[in-house]
N, C-alpha and C positions, 0 to 999 in steps of 0.2 A: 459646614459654614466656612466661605472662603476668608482668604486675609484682610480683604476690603473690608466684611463684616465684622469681621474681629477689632479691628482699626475704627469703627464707626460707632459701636458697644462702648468700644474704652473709652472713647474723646464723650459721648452722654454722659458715663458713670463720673466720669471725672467732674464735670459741670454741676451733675447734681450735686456732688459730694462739698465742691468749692460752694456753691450760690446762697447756703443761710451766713455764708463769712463774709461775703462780698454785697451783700445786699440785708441790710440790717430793719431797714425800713418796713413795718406794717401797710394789711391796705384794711376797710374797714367790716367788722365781725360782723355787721348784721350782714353785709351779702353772701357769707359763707351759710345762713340758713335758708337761704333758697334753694329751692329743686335744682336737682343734676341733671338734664334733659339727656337722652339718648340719642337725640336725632340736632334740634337745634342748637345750637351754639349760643352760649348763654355773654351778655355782654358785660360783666364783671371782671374787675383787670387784679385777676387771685393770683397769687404766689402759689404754687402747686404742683406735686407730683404726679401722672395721670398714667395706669396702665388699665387700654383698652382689648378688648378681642370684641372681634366681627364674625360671624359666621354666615356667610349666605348661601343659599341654594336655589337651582332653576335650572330651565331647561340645559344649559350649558354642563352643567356639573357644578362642583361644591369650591367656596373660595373661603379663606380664612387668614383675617389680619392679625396682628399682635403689635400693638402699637404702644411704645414707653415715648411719655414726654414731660419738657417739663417749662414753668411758665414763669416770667420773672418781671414784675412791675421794674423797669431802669427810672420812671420819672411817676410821680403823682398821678400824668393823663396818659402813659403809655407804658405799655406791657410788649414786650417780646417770649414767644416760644418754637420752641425745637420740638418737632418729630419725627422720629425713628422707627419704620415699620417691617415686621418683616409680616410676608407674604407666603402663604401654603397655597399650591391650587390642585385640584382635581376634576380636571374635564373628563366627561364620559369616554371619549372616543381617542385619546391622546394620555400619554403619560406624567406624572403629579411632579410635580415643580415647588422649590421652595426656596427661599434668600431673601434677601436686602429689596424691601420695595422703593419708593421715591421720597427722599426727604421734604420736610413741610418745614418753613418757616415763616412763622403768624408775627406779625403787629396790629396790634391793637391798640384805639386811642381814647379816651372819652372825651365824649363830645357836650352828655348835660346830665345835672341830676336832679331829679325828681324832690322838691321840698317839703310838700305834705307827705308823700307815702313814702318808704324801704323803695329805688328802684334807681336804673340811669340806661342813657343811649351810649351805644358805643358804635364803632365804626373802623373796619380797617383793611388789610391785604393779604390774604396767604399765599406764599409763593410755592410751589412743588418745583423741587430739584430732579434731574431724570438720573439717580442713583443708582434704578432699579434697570433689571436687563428686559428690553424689549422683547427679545428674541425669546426669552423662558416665560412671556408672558407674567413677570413680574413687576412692571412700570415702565420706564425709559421717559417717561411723558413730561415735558418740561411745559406749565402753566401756572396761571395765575388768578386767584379768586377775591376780587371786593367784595365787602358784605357790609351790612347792616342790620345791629341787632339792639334788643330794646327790653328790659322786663321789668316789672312793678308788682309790689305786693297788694292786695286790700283783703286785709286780717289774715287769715289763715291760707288764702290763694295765694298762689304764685303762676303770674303771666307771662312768659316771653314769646317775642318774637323776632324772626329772621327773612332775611333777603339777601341772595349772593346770587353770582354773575361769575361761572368759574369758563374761563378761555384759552384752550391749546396754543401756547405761541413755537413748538415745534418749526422747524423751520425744514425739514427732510422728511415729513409727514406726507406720504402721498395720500391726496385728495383735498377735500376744504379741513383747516384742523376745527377738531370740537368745539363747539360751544354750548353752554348747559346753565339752566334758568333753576335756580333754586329755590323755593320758600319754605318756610315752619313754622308751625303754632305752636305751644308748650303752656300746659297746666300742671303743676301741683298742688295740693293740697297738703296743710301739715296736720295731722292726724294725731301724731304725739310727737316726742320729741327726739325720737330714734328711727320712728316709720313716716314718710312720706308716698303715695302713689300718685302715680304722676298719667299721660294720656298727652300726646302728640298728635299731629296734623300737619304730612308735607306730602310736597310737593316736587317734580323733577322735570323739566323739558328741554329735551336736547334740540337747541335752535339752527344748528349748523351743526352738518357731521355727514357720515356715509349715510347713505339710503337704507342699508341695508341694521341699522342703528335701532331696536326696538324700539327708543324713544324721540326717534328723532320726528321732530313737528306733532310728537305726539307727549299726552302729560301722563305721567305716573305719578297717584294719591295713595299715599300708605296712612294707616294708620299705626303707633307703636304705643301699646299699652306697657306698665311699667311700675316701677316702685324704685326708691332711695330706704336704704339703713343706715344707720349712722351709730355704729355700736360701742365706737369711741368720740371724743371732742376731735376736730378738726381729723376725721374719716370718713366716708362715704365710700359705699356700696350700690350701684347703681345696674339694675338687670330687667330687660324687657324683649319682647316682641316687635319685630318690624312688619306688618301684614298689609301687601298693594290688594288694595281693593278696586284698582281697575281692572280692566281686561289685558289693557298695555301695563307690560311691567317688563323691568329687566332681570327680578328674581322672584321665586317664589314666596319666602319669608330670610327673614334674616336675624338670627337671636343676638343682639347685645348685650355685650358688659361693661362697666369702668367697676375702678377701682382710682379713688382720690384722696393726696393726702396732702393736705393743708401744712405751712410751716411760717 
């Protein structure tokens, strides 16, 4: 791991360590008993530490994220987060690659909350920073993703949903830069008070990009089965399957994980 990454570890670690002194403020405990979706983006504006891994594979060879972040309500309706990934790859035909992928920083704001049921809309921007080295095949990719997300309890269910719009604004990108249509469905069910399983439904369509783009003009529908544990107060454990059940797909499957810890 080069120096930049070493320098980019330490400036997180530090933030995490400053942000329960700098930020004293609660946000509210029933939306901490909602599902951890794997795939959707859930619209709750939590104070949180989040370490994920990615694992995908497909025709290309094997890729693998390790993502620390962390999330911090600044205002009542607005939450900001930092994340830091780094990047493993293993293409078949080429040699394995690893470092610093592209920094992510999330705002999110709420927009309404639901009166009779546990639930609210939220709405906001994630920006990716190009951190990561093109050339190793580990990001370089400077863009920007709006979304829109929404979930509500009734009794034991939990529903959300998502809609994002993520667009390359590269500017040395040769060709048109990316553009990519997102959506996601998200169910759980709380089963008891440690176990949750959970069952997803998204979606992927790359609207603008190279031709040669497995998904471009075309949709990839995954399904991700799944479960939440929660073996302590304000922990989660969250491990599932990502499986495209089209024909058009950019991987074959892709196992996720989080690991969430509430503060």
């Amino acid at each position: 791991m080069g120096t930049r990454s070493v320098i980019v570890f330490i400036v997180f670690v530090a933030a995490g360590l400053a942000a329960p002194v700098v930020w004293a403020q609660g946000t509210d405990d029933v939306y901490g008993e909602f599902v951890y979706p794997l795939v959707t983006r859930r619209p709750f504006l939590d104070r949180e530490f989040e370490l994920r891994v990615d694992h995908e594979r497909g025709p290309a060879g094997r890729v693998t994220e390790v993502r620390g972040s962390l999330e911090i309500p600044v205002l009542p309706r607005w939450r900001v987060g930092l994340e830091i990934p780094l990047v493993f790859t293993d293409p078949r035909d080429q040699r394995s690659m690893g470092g610093v992928g592209d920094l992510t920083l999330e705002n999110k704001f709420l927009l309404h909350k639901f009166e009779q049921r546990p639930g609210q809309v939220a709405a906001g921007f994630e920006i990716r920073l190009p951190t990561g080295s093109e050339r190793r095949g580990l990001g370089g990719e400077a863009a920007v993703e709006p979304f829109l997300t929404a979930g509500i309890a009734f009794g034991s269910f939990d529903f959300m949903a998502e809609i994002a719009y993520d667009f390359n604004v590269n500017a040395n990108v040769p060709g048109p830069n990316r553009q990519e249509l997102k959506a996601g469905l998200a169910t759980g069910y709380r089963l008891s008070r440690w176990f949750l399983p959970l069952l997803e439904l998204s979606t992927r369509t790359v609207t603008r990009g190279a031709e040669d783009d497995p998904l471009f003009q075309a949709t990839q529908v995954s399904l991700t089965p799944g479960f939440n544990v929660r073996p302590w107060p304000e922990t989660t454990f969250a491990v599932g399957i990502e499986l495209p059940v089209t024909h058009v797909r950019e991987f074959d499957y892709a196992l996720r994980a989080r690991f969430i810890r509430d503060f």
